[in-house]
C-alpha positions as CSV (number, residue, x, y, z in Angstrom):
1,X,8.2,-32.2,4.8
2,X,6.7,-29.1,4.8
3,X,6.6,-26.6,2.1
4,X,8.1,-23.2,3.2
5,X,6.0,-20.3,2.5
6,X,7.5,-16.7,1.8
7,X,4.8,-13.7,2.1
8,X,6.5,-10.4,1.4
9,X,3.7,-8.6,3.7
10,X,3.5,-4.9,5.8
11,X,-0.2,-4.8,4.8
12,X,-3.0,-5.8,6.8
13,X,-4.3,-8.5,4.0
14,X,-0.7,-10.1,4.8
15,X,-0.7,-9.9,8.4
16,X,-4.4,-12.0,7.7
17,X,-2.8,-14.6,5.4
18,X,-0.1,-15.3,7.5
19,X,-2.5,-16.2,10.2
20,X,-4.3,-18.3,8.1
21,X,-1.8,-20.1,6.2
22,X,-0.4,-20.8,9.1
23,X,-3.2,-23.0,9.6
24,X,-2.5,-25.2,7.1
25,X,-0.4,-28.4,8.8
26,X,1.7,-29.1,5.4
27,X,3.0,-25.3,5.4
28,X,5.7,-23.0,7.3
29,X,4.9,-19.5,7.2
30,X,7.9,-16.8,6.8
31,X,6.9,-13.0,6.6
32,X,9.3,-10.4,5.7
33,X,8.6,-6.9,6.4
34,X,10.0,-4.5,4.4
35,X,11.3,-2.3,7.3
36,X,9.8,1.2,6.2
37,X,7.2,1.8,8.7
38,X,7.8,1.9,12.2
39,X,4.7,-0.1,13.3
40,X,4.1,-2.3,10.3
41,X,1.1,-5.1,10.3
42,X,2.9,-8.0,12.0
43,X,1.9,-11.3,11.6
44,X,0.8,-13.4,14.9
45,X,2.3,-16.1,13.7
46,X,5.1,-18.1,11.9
47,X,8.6,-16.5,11.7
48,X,9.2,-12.4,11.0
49,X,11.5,-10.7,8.8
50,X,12.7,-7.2,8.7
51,X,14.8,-5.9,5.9
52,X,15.4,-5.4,2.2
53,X,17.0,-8.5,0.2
54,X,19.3,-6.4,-1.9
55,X,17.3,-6.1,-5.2
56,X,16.4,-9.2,-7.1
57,X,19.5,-10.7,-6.9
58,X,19.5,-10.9,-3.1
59,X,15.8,-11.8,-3.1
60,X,16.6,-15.0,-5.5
61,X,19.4,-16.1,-3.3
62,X,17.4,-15.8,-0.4
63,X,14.9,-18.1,-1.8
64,X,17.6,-20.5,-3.0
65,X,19.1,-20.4,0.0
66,X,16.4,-20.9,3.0
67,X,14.8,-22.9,0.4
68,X,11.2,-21.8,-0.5
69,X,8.9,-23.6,-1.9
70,X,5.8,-20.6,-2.2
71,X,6.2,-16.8,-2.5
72,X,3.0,-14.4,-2.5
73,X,3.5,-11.0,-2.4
74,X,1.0,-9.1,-0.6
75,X,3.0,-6.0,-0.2
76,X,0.7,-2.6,-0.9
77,X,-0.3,-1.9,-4.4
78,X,2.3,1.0,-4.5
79,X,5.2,-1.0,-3.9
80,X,6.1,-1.5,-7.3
81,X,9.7,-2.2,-7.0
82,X,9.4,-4.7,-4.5
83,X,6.6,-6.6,-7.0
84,X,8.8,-6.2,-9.5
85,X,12.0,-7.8,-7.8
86,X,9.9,-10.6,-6.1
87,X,8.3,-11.6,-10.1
88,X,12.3,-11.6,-11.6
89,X,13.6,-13.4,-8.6
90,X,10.5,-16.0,-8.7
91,X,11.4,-16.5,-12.4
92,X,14.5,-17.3,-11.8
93,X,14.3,-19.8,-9.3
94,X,11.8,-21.4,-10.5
95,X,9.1,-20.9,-7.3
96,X,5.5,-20.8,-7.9
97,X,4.5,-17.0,-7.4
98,X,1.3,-15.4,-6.8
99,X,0.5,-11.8,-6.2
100,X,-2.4,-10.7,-3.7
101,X,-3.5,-7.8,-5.0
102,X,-6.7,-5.9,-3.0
103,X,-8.6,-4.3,-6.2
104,X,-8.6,-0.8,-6.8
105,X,-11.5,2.0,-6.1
106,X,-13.7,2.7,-9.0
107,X,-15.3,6.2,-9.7
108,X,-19.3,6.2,-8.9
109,X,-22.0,8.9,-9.7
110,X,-20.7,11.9,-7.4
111,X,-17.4,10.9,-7.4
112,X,-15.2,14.3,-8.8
113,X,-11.3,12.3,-9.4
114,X,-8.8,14.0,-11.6
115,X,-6.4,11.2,-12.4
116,X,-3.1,11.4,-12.5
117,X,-0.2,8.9,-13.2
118,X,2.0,10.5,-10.5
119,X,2.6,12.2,-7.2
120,X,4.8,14.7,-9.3
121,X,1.4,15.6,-11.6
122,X,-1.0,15.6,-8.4
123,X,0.8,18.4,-7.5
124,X,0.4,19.9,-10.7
125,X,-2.9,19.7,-11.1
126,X,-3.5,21.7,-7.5
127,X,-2.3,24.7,-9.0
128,X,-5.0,27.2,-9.6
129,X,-7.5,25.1,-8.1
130,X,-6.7,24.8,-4.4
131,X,-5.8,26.5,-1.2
132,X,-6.6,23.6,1.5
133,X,-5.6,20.1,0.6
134,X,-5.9,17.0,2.7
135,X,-2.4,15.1,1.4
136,X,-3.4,11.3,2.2
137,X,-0.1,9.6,0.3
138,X,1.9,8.5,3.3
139,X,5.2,9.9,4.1
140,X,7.3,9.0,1.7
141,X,5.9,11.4,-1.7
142,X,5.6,14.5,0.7
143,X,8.8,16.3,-1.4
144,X,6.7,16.5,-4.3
145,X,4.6,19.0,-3.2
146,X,7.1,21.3,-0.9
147,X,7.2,23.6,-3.4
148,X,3.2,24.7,-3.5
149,X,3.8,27.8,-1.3
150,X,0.4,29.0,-1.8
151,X,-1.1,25.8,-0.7
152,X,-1.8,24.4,2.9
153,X,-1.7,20.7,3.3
154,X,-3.1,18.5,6.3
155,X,-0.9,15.5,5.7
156,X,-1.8,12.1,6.8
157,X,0.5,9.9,7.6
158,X,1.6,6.8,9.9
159,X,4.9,8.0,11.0
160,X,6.6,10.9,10.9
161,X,9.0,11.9,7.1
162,X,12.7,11.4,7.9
163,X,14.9,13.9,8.8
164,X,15.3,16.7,5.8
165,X,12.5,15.8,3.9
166,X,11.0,18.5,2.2
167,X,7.9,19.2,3.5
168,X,5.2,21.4,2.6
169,X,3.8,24.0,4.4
170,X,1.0,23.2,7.1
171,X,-0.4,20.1,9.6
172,X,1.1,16.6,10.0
173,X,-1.3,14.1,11.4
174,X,0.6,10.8,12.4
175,X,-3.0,8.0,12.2
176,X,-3.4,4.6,10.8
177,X,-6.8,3.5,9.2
178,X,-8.9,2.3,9.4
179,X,-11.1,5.4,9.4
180,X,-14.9,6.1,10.1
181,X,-16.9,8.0,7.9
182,X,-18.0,10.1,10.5
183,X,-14.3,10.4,11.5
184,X,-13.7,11.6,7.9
185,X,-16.6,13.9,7.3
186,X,-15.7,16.2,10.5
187,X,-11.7,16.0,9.3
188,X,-12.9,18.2,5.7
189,X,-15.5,20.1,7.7
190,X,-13.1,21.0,10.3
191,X,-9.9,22.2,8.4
192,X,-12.0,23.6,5.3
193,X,-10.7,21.1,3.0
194,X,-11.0,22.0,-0.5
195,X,-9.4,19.0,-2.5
196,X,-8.0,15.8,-1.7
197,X,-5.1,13.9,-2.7
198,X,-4.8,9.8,-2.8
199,X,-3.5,6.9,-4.0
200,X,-5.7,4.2,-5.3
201,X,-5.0,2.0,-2.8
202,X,-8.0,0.5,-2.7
203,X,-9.8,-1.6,0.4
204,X,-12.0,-0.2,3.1
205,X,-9.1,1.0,5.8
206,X,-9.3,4.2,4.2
207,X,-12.0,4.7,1.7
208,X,-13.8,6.7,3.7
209,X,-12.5,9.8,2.5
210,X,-13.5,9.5,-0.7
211,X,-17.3,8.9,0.5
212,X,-16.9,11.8,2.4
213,X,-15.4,13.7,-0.5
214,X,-18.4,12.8,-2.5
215,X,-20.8,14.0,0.0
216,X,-19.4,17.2,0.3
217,X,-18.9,17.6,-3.2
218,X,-14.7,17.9,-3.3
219,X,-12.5,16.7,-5.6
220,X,-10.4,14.1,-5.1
221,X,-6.8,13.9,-7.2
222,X,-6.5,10.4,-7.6
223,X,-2.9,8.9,-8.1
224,X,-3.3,5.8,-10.1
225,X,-1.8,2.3,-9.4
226,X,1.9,1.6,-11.2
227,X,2.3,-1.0,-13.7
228,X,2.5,-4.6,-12.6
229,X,3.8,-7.5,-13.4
230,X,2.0,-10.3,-15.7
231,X,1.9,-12.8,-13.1
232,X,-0.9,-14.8,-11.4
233,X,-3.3,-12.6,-9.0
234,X,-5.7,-12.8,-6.5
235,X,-7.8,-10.2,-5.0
236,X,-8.1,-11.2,-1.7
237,X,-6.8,-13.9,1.2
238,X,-9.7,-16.4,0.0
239,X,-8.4,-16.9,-2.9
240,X,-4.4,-16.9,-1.8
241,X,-5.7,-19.5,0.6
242,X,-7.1,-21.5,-2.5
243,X,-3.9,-20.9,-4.6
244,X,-1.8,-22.9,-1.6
245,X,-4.0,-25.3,-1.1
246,X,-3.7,-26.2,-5.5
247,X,0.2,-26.1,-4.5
248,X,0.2,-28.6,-2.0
């Protein structure tokens, strides 16, 4: 029989793991995509989910019920909530649980980060210091800074906000990484950016930016990873692959 895998994925790293667990003759690869982005990383391979579970509850019964055997999240490293449901629900049933978890950027010599805790105190710490920000968050924090009326934002994202979200004042660019440095360096240059704001998602799609921030000498409002669970990690699809192979 063959163990039945669950990857809670979306990222590229899953997309990867899928592939490669897939592989593996003793297991059956399941993927679920948490539905948020219109063109998510799909997998190539084993069967696709789209859709919330309902919380933890509906995420343990949907690992009681299929049955599976494996769970690794390898959702992004800002999807706290969806960490934090897969480690109760894992618990609970009693399935071995691992979290893929890419590591995060560090400052280096150059580097000018103001770290923050929040989207809600990235906006507060552009007040008084900037007048052109490139807003590299993703779609979903936009509301926080609506309200910076003095402030013009190019704002990266992969698809467009939904309908009524607050937006703030100036260019939406709809791109997915990953992103040349060259790329990047002509994006501050061109729209006279004067400060940047990111997550610390960590990875190369998109660190470009912040090389290019360096170069050019702009800071770079740094929103800092959420809290995770205590659970078994690895920092990259080598070492998930390793993990299965122990469960086996």
């Amino acid at each position: 029989m063959k163990k039945r895998l669950l990857i809670l994925g979306g990222t590229g790293d899953a997309a990867e793991l899928a592939v490669r667990a897939s592989q593996i003759a003793e297991i059956e690869v399941i993927s679920s995509l948490a539905g948020r982005t219109q063109q998510p990383f799909t997998p190539k391979t084993g069967t696709v989910r789209i859709g919330g579970f309902g919380g933890a509850a509906g995420l343990a019964a949907f690992l009681l019920d299929r049955p599976i055997d494996l769970l690794i999240d390898a959702t992004h490293p800002f999807a706290a909530q969806i960490s934090a449901n897969a480690a109760v629900a894992a618990a609970e049933c009693n399935v071995p649980y691992l979290m893929l978890v890419r590591p995060a950027w560090e400052r280096v010599e150059g580097d000018r980060w103001i770290e923050v805790a929040s989207h809600s105190e990235a906006a507060k710490a552009l007040l008084g210091q900037s007048q052109r920000v490139f807003l590299t968050i993703g779609r979903q924090e936009l509301a926080a800074f609506a309200g910076l009326d003095a402030i013009w934002f190019l704002m990266r994202a992969i698809d467009p906000p939904a309908l009524n979200t607050p937006v703030p004042n100036g260019k939406l660019l709809l791109a997915r990484g990953p992103f040349s440095l060259e790329d990047e360096r002509q994006l501050l240059l061109e729209y006279k950016i004067d400060t940047i704001v990111s997550k610390n998602s960590g990875g190369g799609a998109t660190y470009a930016k912040i090389v290019a921030a360096r170069e050019q000498g702009i800071p770079v409002v740094m929103v800092q990873r959420p809290q995770i669970a205590d659970v078994e990690q690895v920092a990259d699809v080598e070492g998930a692959i390793a993990w299965l192979i122990k469960q086996l």
